[in-house]
N, C-alpha and C positions, 0 to 999 in steps of 0.2 A: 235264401236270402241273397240278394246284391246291394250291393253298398256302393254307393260312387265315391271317389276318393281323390282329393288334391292336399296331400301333406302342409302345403303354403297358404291354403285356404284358410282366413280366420275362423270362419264357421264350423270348420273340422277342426278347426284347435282348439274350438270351444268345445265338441263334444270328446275329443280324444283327452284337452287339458285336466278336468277333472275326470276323468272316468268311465263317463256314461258309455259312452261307444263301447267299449273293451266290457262294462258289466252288459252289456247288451249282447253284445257278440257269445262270450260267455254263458251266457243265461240258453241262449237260442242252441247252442252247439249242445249242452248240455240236456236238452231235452228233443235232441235229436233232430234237428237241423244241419243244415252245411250254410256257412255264412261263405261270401266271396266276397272280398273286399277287389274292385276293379278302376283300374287307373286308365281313364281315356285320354290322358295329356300323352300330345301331339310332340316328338322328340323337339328339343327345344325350348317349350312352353311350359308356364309356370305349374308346378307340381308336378312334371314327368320326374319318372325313377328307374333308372337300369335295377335290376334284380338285387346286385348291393347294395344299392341304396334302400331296397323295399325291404331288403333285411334286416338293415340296419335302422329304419324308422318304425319295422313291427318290435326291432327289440326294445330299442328307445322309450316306446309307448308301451309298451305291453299289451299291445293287440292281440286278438285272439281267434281272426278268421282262419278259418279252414286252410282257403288259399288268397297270396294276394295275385293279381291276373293284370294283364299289360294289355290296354287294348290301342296299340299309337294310331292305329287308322282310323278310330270312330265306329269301327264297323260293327261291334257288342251296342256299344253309346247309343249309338243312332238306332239300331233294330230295337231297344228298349224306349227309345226316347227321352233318355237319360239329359237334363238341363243343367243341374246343380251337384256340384259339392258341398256337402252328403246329400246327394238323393238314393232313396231307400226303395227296394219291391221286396214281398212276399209272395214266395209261386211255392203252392202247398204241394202235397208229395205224389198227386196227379196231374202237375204241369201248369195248375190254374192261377194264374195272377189275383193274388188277394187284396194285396194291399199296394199300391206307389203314391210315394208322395216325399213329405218332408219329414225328418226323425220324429217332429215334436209340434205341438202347437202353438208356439209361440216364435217366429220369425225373426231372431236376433242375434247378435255374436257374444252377446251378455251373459256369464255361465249362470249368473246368480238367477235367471231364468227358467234353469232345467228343472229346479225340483218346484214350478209350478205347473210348467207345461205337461201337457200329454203324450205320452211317450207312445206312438202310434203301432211300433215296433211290436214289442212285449205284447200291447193290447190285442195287435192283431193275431198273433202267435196262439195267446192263453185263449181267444175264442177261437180259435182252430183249433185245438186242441182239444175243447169243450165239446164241439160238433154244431158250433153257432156261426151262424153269419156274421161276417164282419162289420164292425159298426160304423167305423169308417176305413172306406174299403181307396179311399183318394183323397188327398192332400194335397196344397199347392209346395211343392218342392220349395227350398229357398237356400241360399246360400251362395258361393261364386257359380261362375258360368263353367260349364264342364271346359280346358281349354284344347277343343277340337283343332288340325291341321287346317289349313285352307281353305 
């Protein structure tokens, strides 16, 4: 699992505000996953985090990725083609990209939202883990712009 991440993002504070991200994270780890949650803001730029900071915003929240990862040059971002905060991928445990897109199906900062959207995440996970193909395997990302350097 990669997880794109801007702490200042409204859209990540919608899913980290109530929960859903951390029960997601959670869920994935526990059925044997590794989640990374990855920070491609550029030093500077809104939502960049030195390491105390990213420590202190996992504890804050109660996140529950694996590891959180600093990427200030874009160079993770960009070779995924990572747009948004939170944009999500699932690469099963032969390397294969199963899933990229946006957490959910419903495109808004609104939490009251989440519990009708589709949580693409989980979905895609529990039919990989079935031995099915994925149902939807891409998603239009949505959320702030990842904020890449120069």
């Amino acid at each position: 699992m990669l997880e794109w991440n801007n702490p200042e993002c409204p859209f990540v504070k919608k899913h980290y505000g109530v929960g859903n991200m951390q029960k997601q994270q959670g869920d994935a780890i526990a059925s044997g996953a590794i989640w990374l949650t990855v920070n491609s803001g550029s030093p500077g730029k809104q939502g960049q985090l030195d390491a105390s900071a990213a420590n202190a915003y996992i504890a804050e929240t109660n996140a529950k990725p694996s590891a959180y990862l600093f990427d200030p040059d874009g160079k993770v971002g960009h070779a995924y083609g990572a747009r948004t905060t939170p944009h999500l991928y699932v690469i099963d445990g032969q390397g294969n990209l199963r899933y990229a897109g946006g957490i959910d199906s419903i495109a808004s900062a609104d939490k009251s939202d989440i519990a009708e959207a589709t949580q693409f995440v989980p979905q895609a996970l529990a039919e990989i883990a079935a031995g099915k193909d994925v149902s939807t395997s891409k998603s239009e990302p949505y959320g702030c712009s990842v904020k890449y350097g120069g």
